[in-house]
Backbone as CSV, one residue per row, in Angstrom:
resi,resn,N_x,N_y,N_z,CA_x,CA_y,CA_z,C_x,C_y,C_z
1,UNK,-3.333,-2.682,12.913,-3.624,-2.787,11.504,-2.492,-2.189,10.685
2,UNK,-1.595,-1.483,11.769,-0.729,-0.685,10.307,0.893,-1.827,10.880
3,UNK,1.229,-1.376,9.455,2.438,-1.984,9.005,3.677,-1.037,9.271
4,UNK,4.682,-1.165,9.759,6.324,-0.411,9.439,7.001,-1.575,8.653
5,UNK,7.367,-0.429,7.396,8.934,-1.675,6.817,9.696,-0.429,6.458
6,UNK,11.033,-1.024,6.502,12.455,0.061,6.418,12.251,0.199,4.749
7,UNK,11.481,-0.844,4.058,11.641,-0.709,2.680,10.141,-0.513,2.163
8,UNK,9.664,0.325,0.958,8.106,0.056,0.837,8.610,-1.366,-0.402
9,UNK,10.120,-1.246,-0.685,10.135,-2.915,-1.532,9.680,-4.223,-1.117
10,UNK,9.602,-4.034,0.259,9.566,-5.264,0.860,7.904,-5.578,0.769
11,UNK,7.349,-4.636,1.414,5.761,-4.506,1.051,5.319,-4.830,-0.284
12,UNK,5.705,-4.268,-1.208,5.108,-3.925,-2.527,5.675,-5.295,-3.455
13,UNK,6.870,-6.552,-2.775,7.168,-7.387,-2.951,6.276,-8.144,-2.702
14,UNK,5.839,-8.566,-1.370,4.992,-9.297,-0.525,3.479,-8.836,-1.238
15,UNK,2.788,-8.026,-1.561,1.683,-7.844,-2.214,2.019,-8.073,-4.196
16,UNK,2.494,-8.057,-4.105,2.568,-8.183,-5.849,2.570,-9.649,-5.964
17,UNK,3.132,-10.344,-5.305,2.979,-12.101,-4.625,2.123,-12.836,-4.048
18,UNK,1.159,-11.957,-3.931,-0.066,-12.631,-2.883,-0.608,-13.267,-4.072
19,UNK,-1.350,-14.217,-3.348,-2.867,-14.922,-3.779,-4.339,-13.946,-3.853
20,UNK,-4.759,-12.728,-4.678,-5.482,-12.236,-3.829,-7.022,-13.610,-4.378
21,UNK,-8.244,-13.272,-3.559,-9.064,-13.782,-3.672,-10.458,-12.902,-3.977
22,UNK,-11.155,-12.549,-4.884,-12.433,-12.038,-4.372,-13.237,-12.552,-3.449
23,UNK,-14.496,-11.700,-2.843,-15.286,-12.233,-2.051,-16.147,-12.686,-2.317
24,UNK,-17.077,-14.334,-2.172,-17.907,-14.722,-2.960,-19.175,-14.029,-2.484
25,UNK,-19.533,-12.858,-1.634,-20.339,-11.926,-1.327,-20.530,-10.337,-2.516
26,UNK,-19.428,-10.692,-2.930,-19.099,-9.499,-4.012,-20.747,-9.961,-5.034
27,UNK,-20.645,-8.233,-5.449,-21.603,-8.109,-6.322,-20.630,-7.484,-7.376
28,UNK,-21.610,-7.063,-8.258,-20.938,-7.179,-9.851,-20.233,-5.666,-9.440
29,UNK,-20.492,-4.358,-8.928,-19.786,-2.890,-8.741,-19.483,-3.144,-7.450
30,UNK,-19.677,-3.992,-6.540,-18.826,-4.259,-5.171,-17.879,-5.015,-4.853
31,UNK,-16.845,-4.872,-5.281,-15.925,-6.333,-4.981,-14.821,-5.989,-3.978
32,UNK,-14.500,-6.653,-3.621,-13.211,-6.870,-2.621,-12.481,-7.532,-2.807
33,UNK,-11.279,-8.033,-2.322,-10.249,-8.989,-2.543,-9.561,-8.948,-1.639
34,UNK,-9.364,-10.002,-0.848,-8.215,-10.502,0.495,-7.074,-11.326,-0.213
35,UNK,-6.043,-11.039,0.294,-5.246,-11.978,0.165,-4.158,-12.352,1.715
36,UNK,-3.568,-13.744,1.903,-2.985,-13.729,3.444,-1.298,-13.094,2.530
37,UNK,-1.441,-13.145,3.874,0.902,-12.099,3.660,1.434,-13.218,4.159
38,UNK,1.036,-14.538,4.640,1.629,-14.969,5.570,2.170,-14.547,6.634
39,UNK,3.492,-14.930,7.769,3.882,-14.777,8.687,4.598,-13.097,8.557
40,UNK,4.678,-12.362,9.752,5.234,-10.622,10.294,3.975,-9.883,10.259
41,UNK,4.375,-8.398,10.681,3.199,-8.054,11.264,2.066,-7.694,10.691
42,UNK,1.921,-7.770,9.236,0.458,-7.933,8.500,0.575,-9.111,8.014
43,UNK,-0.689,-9.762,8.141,-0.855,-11.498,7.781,-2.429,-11.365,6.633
44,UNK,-3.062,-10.439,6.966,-3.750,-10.183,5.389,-4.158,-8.809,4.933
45,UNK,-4.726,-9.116,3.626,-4.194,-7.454,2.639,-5.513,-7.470,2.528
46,UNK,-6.354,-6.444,1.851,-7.710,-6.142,1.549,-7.622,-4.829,0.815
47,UNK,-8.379,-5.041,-0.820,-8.427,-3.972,-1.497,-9.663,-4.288,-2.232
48,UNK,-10.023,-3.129,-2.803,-11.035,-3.136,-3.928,-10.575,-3.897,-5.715
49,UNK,-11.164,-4.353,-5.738,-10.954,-5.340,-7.057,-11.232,-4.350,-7.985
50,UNK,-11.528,-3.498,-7.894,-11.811,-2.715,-9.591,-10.611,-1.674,-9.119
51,UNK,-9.767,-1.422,-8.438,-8.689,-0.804,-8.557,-7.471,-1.111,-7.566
52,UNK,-7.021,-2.593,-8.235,-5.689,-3.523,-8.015,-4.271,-2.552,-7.335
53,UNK,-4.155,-1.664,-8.202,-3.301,-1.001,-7.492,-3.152,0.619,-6.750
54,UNK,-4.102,0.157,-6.307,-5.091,1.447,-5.307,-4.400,0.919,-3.843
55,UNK,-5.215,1.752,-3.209,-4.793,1.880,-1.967,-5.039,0.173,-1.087
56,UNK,-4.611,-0.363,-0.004,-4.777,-1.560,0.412,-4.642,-1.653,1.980
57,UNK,-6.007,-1.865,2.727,-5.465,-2.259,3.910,-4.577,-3.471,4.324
58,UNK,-3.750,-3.091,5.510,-3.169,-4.507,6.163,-3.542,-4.586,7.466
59,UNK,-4.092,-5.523,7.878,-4.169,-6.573,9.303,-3.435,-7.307,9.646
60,UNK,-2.988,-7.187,10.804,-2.659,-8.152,11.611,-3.456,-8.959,12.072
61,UNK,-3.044,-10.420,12.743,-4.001,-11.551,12.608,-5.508,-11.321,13.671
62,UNK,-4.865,-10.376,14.650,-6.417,-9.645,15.739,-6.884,-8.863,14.883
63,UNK,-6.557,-8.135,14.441,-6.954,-6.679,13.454,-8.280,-7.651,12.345
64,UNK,-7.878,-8.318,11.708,-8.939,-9.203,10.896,-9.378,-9.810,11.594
65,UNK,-9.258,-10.642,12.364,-10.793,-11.115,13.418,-11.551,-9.952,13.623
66,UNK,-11.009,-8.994,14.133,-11.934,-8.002,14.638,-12.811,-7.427,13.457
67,UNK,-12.463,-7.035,12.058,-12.570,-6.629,11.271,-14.104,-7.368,10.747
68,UNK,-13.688,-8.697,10.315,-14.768,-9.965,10.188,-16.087,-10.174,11.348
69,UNK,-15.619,-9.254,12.593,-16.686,-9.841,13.561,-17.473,-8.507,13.459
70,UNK,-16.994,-7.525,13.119,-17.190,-6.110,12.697,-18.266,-6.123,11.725
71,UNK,-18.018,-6.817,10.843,-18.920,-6.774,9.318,-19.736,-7.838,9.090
72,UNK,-19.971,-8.987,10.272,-20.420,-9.448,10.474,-22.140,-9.619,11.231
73,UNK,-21.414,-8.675,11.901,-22.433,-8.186,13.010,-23.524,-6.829,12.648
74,UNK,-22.324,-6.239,11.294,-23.369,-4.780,11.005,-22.636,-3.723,11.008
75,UNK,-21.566,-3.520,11.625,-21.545,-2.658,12.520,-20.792,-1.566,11.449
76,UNK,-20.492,-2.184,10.394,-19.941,-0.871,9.169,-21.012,-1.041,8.070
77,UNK,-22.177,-1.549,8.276,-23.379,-1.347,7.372,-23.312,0.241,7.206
78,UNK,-23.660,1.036,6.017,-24.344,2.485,5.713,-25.567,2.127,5.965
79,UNK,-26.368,1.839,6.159,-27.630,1.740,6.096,-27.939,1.906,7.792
């Protein structure tokens, strides 16, 4: 899931460029937003929509399968 770049420009290039998307699961104080990086070693981004330039995970293309089969299943429910 984690990223190395010699530059954080290169990163902060590649995310300022994305497509992000909300989730059509989002509720009105829950939102999320994915966007893909395309091709190297993070291929998608994930942040909170009510604070754009907050902190942001990156996945690699196993890292988000796993992630999706993860939250799928429950398994990061609080409840």
């Amino acid at each position: 899931m984690n990223e190395t770049h010699t530059s954080t420009t290169a990163l902060s290039g590649r995310l300022a460029g994305a497509a992000w998307r909300k989730s059509t699961r989002s509720q009105t104080s829950n939102c999320v937003e994915v966007a893909p990086l395309g091709s190297g070693p993070a291929t998608v981004a994930l942040r909170d929509s009510k604070d754009p330039s907050g902190p942001v995970l990156l996945f690699d293309r196993a890292g988000w399968l796993g992630f999706l089969t993860g939250t799928k299943s429950g398994q990061f429910d609080l409840d």
